[in-house]
C-alpha positions as CSV (number, residue, x, y, z in Angstrom):
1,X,-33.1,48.2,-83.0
2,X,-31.5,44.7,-84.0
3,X,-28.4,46.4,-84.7
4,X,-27.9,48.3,-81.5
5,X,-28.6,45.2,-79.9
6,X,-26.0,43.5,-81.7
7,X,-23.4,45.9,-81.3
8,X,-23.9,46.3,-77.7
9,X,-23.4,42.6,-77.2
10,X,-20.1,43.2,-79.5
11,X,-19.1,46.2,-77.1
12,X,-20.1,43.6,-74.0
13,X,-18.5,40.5,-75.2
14,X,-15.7,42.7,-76.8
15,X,-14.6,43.8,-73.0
16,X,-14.5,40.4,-72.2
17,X,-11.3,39.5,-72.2
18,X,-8.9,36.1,-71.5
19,X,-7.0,38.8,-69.0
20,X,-10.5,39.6,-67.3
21,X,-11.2,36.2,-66.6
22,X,-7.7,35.5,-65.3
23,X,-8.2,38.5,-63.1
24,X,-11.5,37.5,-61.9
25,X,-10.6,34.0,-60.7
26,X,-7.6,35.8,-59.1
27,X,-9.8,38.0,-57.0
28,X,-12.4,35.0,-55.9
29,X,-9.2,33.3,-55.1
30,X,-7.6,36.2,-52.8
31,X,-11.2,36.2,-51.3
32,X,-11.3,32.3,-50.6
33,X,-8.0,32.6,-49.5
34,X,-8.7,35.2,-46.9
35,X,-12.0,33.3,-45.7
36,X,-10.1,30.3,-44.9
37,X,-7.1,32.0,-43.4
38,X,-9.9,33.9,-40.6
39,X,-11.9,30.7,-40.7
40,X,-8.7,28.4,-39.7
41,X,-7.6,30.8,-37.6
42,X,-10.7,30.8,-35.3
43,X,-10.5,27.0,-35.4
44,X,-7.0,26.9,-33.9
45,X,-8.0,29.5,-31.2
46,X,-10.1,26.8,-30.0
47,X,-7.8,24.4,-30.9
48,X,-5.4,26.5,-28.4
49,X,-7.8,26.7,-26.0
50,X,-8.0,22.9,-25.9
51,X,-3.9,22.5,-25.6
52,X,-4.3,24.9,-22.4
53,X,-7.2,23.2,-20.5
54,X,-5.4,19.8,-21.3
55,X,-2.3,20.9,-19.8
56,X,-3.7,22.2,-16.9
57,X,-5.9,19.4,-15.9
58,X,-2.9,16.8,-16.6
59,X,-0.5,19.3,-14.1
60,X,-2.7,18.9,-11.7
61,X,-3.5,15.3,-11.7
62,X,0.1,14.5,-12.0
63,X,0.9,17.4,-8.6
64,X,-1.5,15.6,-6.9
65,X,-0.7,12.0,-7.9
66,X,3.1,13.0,-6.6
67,X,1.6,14.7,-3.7
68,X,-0.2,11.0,-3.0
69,X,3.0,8.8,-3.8
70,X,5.1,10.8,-1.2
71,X,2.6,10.6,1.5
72,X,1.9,6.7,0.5
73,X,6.1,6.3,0.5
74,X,6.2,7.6,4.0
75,X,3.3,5.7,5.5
76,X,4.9,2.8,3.5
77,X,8.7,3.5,5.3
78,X,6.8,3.9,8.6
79,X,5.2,0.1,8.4
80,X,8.7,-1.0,7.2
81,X,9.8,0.7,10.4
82,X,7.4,-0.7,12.4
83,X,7.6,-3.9,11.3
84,X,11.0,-4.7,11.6
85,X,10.4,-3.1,15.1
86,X,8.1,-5.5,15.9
87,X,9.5,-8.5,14.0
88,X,13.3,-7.5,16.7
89,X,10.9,-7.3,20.0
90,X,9.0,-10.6,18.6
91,X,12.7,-12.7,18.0
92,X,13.7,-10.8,21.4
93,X,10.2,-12.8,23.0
94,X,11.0,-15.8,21.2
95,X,14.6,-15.9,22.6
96,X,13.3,-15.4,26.3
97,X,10.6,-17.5,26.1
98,X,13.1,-20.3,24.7
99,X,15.6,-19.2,27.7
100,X,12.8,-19.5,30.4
101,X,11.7,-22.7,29.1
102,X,15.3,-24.1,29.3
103,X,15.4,-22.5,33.1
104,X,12.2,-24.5,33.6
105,X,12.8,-27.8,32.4
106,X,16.9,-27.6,34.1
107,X,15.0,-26.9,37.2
108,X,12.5,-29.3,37.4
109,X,15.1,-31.9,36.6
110,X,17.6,-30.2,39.8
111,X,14.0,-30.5,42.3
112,X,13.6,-33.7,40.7
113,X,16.5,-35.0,41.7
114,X,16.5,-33.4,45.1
115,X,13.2,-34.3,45.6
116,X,14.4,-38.1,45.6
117,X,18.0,-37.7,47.5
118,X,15.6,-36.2,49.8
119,X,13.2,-38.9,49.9
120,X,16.2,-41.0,49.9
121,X,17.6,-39.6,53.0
122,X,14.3,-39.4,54.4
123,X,13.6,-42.7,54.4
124,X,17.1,-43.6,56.1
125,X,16.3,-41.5,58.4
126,X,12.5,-42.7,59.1
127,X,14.4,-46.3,59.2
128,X,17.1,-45.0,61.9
129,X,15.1,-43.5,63.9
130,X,12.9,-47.1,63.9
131,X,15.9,-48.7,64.3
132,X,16.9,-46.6,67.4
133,X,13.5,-47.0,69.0
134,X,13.4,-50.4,68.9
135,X,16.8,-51.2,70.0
136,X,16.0,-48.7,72.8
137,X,13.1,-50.1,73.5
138,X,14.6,-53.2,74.2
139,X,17.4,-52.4,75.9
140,X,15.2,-50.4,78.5
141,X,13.5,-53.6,79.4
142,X,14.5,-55.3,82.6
143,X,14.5,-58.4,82.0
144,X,15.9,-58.1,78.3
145,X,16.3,-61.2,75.8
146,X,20.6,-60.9,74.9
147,X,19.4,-62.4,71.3
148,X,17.5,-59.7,70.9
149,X,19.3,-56.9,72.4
150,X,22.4,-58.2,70.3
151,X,19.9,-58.6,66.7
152,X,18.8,-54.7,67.7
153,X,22.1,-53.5,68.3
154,X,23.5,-55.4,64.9
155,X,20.6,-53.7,62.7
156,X,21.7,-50.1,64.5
157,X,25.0,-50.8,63.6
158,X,24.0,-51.9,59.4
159,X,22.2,-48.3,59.6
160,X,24.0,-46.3,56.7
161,X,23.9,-43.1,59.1
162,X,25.4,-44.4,62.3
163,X,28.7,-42.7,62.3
164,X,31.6,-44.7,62.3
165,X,32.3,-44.2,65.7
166,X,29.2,-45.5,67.3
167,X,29.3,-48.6,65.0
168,X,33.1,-49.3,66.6
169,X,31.4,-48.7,70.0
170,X,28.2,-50.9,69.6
171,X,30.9,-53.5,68.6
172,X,32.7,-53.3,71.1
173,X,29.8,-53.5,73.2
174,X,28.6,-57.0,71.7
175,X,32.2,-58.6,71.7
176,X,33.5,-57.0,75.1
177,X,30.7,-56.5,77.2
178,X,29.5,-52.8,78.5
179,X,31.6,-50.0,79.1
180,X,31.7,-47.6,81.8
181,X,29.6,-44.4,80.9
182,X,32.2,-42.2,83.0
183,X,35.0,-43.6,80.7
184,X,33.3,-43.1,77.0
185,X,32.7,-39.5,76.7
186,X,29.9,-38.2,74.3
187,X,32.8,-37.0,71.4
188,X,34.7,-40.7,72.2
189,X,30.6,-42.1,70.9
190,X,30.9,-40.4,68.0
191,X,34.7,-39.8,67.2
192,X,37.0,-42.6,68.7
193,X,36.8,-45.7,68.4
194,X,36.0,-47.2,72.1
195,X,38.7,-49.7,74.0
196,X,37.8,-53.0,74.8
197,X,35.2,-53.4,78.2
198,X,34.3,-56.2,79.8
199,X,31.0,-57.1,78.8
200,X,28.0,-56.6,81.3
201,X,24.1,-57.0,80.5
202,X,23.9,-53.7,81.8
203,X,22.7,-51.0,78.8
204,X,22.8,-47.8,80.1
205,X,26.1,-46.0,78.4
206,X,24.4,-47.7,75.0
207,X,21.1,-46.5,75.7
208,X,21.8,-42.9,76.1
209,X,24.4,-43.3,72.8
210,X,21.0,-44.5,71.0
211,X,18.8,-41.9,72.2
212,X,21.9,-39.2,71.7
213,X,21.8,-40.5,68.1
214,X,17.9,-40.6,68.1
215,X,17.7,-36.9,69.3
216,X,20.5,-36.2,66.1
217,X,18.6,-38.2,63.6
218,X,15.4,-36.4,64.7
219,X,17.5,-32.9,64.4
220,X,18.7,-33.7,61.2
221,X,15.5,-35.0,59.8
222,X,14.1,-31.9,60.8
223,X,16.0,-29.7,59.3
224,X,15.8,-31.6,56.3
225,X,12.3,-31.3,56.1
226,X,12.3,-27.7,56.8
227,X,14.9,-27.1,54.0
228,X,13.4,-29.5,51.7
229,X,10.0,-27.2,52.3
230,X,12.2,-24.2,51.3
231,X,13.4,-25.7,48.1
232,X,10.0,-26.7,47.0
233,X,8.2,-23.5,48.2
234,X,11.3,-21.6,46.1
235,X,11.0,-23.9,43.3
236,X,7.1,-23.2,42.9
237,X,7.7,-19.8,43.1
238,X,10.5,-19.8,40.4
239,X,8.5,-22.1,38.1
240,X,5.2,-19.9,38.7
241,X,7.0,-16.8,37.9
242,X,9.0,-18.6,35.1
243,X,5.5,-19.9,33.7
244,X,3.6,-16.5,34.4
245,X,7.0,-14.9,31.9
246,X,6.1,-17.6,29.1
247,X,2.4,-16.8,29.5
248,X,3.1,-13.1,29.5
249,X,5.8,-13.2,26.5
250,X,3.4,-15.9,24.4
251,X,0.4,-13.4,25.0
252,X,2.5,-10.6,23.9
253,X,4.1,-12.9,21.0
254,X,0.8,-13.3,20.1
255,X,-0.5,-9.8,20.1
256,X,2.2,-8.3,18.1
257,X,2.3,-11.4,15.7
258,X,-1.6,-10.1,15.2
259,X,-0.5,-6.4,14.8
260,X,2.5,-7.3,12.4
261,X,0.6,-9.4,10.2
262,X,-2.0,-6.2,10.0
263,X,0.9,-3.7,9.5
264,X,2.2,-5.9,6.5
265,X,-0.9,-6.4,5.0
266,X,-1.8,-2.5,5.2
267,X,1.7,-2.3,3.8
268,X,1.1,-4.2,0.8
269,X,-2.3,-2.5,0.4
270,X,-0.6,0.8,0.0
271,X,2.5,-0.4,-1.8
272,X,-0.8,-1.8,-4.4
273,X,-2.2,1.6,-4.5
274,X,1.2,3.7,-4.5
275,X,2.5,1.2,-7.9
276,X,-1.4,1.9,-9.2
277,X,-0.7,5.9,-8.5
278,X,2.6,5.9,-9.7
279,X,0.7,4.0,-13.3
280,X,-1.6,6.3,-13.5
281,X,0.9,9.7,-13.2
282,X,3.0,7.9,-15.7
283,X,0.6,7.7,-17.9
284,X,-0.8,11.3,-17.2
285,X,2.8,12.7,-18.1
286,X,3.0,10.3,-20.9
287,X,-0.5,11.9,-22.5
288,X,0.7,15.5,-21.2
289,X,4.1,15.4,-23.7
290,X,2.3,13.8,-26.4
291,X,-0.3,16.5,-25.9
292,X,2.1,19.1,-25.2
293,X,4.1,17.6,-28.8
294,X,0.9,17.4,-30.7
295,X,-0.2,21.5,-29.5
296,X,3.7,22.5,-30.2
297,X,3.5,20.9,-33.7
298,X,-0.3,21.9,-35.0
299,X,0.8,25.7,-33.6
300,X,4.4,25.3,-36.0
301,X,2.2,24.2,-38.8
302,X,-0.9,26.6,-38.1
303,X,2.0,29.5,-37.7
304,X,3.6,27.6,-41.0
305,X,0.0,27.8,-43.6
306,X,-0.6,31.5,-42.1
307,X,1.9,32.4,-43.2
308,X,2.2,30.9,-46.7
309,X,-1.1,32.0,-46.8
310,X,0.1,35.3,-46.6
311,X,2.4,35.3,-48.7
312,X,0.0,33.4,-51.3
313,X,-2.6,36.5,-50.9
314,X,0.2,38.8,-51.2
315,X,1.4,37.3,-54.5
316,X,-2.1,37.0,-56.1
317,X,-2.5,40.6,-54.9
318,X,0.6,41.7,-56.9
319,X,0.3,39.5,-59.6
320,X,-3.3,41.0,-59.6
321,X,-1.7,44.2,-59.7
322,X,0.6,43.5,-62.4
323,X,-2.1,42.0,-64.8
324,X,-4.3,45.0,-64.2
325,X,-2.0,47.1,-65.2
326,X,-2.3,49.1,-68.3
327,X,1.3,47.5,-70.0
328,X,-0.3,44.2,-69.3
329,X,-3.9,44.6,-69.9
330,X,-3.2,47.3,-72.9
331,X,-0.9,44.8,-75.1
332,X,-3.7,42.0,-73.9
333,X,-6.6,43.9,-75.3
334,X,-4.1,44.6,-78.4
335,X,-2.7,41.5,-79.3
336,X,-5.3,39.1,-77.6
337,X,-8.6,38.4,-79.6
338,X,-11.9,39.4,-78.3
339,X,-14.6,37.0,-77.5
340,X,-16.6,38.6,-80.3
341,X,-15.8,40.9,-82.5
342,X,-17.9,43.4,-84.9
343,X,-15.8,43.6,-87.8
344,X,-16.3,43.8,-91.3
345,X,-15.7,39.9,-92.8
346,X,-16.2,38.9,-89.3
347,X,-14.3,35.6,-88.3
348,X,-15.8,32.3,-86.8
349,X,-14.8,30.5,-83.2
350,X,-12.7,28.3,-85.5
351,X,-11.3,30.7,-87.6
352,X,-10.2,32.8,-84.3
353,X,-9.0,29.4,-82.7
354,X,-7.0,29.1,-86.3
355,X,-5.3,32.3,-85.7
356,X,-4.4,32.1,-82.2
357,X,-3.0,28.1,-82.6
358,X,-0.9,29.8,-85.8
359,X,0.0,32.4,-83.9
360,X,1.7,30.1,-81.0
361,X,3.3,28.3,-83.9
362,X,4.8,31.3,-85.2
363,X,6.2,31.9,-81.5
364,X,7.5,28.6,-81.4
365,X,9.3,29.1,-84.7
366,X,10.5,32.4,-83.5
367,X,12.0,31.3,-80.3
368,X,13.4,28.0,-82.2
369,X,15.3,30.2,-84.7
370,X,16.9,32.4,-81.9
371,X,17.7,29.9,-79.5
372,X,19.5,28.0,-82.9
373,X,21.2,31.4,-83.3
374,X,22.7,32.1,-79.8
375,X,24.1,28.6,-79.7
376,X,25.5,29.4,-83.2
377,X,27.1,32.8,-82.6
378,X,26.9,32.3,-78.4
379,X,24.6,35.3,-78.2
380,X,23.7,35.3,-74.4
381,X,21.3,38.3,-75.7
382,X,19.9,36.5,-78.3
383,X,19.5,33.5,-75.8
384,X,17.6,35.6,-73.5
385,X,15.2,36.7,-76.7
386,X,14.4,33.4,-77.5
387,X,13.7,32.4,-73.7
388,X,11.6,35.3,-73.5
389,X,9.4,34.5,-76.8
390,X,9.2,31.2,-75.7
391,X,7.7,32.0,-72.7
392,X,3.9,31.8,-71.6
393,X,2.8,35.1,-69.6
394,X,0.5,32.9,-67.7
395,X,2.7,30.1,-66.9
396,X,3.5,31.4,-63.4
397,X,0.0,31.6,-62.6
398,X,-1.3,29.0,-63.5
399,X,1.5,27.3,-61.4
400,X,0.5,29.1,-58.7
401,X,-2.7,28.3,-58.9
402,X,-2.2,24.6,-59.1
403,X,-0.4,25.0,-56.1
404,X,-3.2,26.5,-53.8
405,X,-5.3,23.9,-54.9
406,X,-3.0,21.2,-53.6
407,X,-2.2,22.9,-50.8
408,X,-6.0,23.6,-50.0
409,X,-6.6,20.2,-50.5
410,X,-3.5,18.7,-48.2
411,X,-5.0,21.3,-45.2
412,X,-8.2,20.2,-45.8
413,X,-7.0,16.4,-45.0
414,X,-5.7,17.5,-41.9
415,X,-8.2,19.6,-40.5
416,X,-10.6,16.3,-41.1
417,X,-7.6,14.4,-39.4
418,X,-7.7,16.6,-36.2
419,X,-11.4,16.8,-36.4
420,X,-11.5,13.1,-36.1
421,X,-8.9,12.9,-33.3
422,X,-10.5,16.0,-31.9
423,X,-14.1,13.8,-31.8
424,X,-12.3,11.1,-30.0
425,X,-10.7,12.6,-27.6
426,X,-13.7,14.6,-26.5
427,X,-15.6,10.7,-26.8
428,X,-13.2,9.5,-24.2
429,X,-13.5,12.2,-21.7
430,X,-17.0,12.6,-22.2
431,X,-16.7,8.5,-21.0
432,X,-14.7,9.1,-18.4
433,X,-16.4,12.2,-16.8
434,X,-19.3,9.7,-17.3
435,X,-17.6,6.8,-15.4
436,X,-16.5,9.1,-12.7
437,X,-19.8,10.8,-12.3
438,X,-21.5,7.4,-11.9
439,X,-19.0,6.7,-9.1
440,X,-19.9,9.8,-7.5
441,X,-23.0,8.9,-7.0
442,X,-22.3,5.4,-6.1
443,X,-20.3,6.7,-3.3
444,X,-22.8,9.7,-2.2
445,X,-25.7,7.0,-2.6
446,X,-23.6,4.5,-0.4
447,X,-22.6,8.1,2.2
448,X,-26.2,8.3,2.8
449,X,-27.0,4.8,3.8
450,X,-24.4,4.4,6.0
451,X,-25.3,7.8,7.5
452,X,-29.1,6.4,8.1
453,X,-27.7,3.3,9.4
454,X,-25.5,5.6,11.9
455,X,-28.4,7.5,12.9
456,X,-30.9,4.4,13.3
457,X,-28.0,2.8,15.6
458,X,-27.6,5.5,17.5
459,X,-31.8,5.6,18.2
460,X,-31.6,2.5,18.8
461,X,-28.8,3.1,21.5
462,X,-30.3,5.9,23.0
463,X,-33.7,3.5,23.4
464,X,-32.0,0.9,24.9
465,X,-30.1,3.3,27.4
466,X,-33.5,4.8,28.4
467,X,-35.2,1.2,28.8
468,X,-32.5,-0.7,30.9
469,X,-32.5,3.3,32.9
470,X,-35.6,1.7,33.3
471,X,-35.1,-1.3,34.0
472,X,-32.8,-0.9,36.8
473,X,-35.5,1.9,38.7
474,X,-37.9,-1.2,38.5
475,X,-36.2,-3.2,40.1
476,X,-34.5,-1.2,42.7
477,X,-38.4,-0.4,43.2
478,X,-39.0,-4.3,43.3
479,X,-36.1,-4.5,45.6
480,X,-37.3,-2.0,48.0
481,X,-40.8,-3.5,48.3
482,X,-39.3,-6.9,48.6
483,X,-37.4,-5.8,51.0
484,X,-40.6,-3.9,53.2
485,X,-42.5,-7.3,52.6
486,X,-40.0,-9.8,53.9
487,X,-39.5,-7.5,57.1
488,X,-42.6,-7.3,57.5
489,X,-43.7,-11.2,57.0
490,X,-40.6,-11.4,59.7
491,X,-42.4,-9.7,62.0
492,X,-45.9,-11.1,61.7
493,X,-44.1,-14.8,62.0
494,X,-42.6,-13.2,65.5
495,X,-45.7,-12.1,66.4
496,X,-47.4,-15.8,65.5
497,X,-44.6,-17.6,67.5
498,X,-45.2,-15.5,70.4
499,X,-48.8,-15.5,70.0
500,X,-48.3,-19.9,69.9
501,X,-46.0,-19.3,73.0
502,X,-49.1,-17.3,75.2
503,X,-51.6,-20.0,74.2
504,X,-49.2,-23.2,75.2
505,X,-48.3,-21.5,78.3
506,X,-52.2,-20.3,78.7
């Protein structure tokens, strides 16, 4: 029994060969290889997934932030429009009210002046006419003073209004004596100069000059008065309506100064919130290409390692075809030695590592001595021989394998790479859709108060309506029976006078 126990651990350990092993890691390596292809394939179909949403969102923020900036760069050219309208109509004001001003103060200053030749004249006139009544009033006497006659005639004559014919005449009068009143015609009074008379204390010709000059004076001063009346009744009216166009244009100055200074600061308001718009899209389109960048770029490389994944599989699968098959694995299981081997004088490990390390040494040899003989005859065959003894069957593969594990390892740093950006990137939305959420329900919160306050307002309204409703039947009530009561305490006073009256007469 020990020795079909032993020699079924030789037949076990004798089928265990370097070439099985190699094959075995080959096929745990195809399967690995396949996992992590599916597995990283499923990871980038979420990974796509993202890419899409991202873009989608972004397009739509930044339609809809365009969308805003036009309608925000209209309303912006419209209060540009308008305020250069009103900015024209308020230098157009400006210009009349400066205009009506001047009119204003250049009349004043023409009634001004009027208003004291008129006083001027009026006086002269009030001082004539004094004049005239008193000379008149002594020449009418009948028993007349000549001083006096003579000093009222001489302060006629200093009048500044006498016409230059009736001063000639009154001095004629004084030097020559009276003239006849058939021979000094009314024009001759006030046109010619009057020939010498003799001189008589008799004043009737002069008397009737004075009075004619009286009745012209009083004419004239009339007139005077009547159109100085005109001018100042015209000159009110053109300063009223001069003031009520200054009034009107400053009141209108005023109102559209008001309406300006609203329209610019809207203006600057929505130029604040078109340059915070316009940020904001530039920065969408700015994280859309570098999203857009970053999706193109992982889908190259994702495309890229599926592919030299495939082709990795497909060359352990041939090179697991080529070392299972039976030229391979027959010279392996010929020239190769066992694990263990039942033999008779049975070698140790060492002795089997001996062999195989002389072995290699004899390859070494062998390929020395045919590379020295193709350089020494230039054999291109024998060169060939040597390259080929020289060679390690498993050099390739091991290669190869070397060169998954690096690449395994180098994907492995990026998928934790993208993992971390991945994790950040859902951080900061998950922050944002917090922030904005939060705002929602500021706003909503604030909607509802202000729609309680509405509603509470409107109650109270709607009370206040009803009570002064109220209000004013009470007192068209009280009104009414005031009314009845006063008529009434009317008639019961009638009735006590009247009663009063029957008992004094009684």
């Amino acid at each position: 029994a020990p020795l079909l126990v032993l020699l079924g651990l030789a037949d076990f350990c004798a089928a265990v060969t370097p070439i099985a092993k190699v094959l075995e890691l080959m096929k745990q390596m195809e399967a690995k290889g396949v996992a992590e292809k599916e597995a990283e394939a499923v990871r980038f179909s979420a990974f796509g997934q993202w890419c899409g949403d991202q873009k989608r969102i972004k397009t739509e923020e930044i339609a809809t932030a365009t969308e805003k900036i036009e309608m925000l760069t209209a309303k912006i050219e419209k209060a540009a429009a308008e305020i250069a309208a009103l900015t024209d109509r308020i230098q157009e004001l400006d210009e009349d009210v400066g205009r009506w001003e001047k009119d204003t103060k250049a009349a004043t200053e023409v009634r001004e002046k009027e208003a004291a030749d008129y006083m001027a004249t009026s006086l002269d006139f009030g001082e004539s006419l004094d004049a005239l009544d008193g000379a008149i009033l002594v020449l009418k006497k009948k028993s007349g003073n000549i001083a006096q006659a003579q000093e009222a005639l001489l302060q006629v004559k200093a009048l500044p209004l006498v016409p230059e014919a009736s001063k000639r005449a009154l001095v004629a009068f004084l030097q020559q004596g009276q003239p006849a009143v058939e021979e000094m015609p009314d024009s001759q009074l006030f046109n010619e100069a009057p020939e010498a008379y003799g001189y008589e204390f008799q004043s009737g010709g002069v008397v009737d000059m004075l009075e004619k000059l009286k009745d012209q004076f009083s004419k004239q001063k009339y007139d005077m008065d009547a159109e100085e009346l005109k001018a100042k009744h015209a000159f009110e009216q053109m300063a009223q309506q001069l003031a009520d166009n200054i009034e009107n244009a400053k009141h209108e100055i005023s109102k559209k100064t008001a309406k300006r200074a609203e329209t610019q600061e809207a203006k600057a308001d929505m130029e604040g919130e078109k340059a915070q718009v316009e940020a904001d899209r530039a920065e969408d389109e700015k994280y859309l290409s570098e999203t857009n960048a970053l999706c193109a770029q992982k889908t190259e490389d994702f495309n890229s390692r599926q592919k030299l994944r495939g082709e990795e599989l497909e060359a352990i699968r041939k090179a697991i075809e080529i070392i299972s098959s039976n030229d391979v694995s027959g010279a392996g299981e010929k020239h190769l030695p066992q694990l263990l081997q039942v033999r008779k004088g049975a070698a140790s490990l060492a002795q089997l590592r001996s062999a195989a390390q002389t072995e290699l040494l004899i390859q070494s040899k062998v390929a020395t001595f045919l590379a020295d003989q193709a350089r020494r005859y230039g054999s291109r065959i024998l060169l060939l021989a040597s390259q080929h003894v020289a060679a390690d069957p498993f050099i390739k593969v091991k290669k190869m394998i070397k060169d998954l594990i690096s690449q395994l390892m180098q994907e492995s740093t990026q998928e934790i790479e993208h993992k971390g950006w991945c994790d950040a990137e859902l951080a900061t939305n998950k922050n944002t859709r917090e922030a904005k959420t939060q705002a929602v329900e500021e706003l909503t919160a604030s909607k509802e108060d202000l729609t309680s306050t509405i509603a509470q307002l409107s109650q109270d309204i709607e009370d206040l309506t009803k009570a002064i409703q109220e209000l004013d039947v009470a007192m068209a009530d009280a009104t009414a029976e005031r009314t009845a009561s006063k008529e009434k305490n009317a008639q019961t006073v009638e009735d006590a006078k009247a009663a009063q009256v029957a008992v004094q007469q009684a």
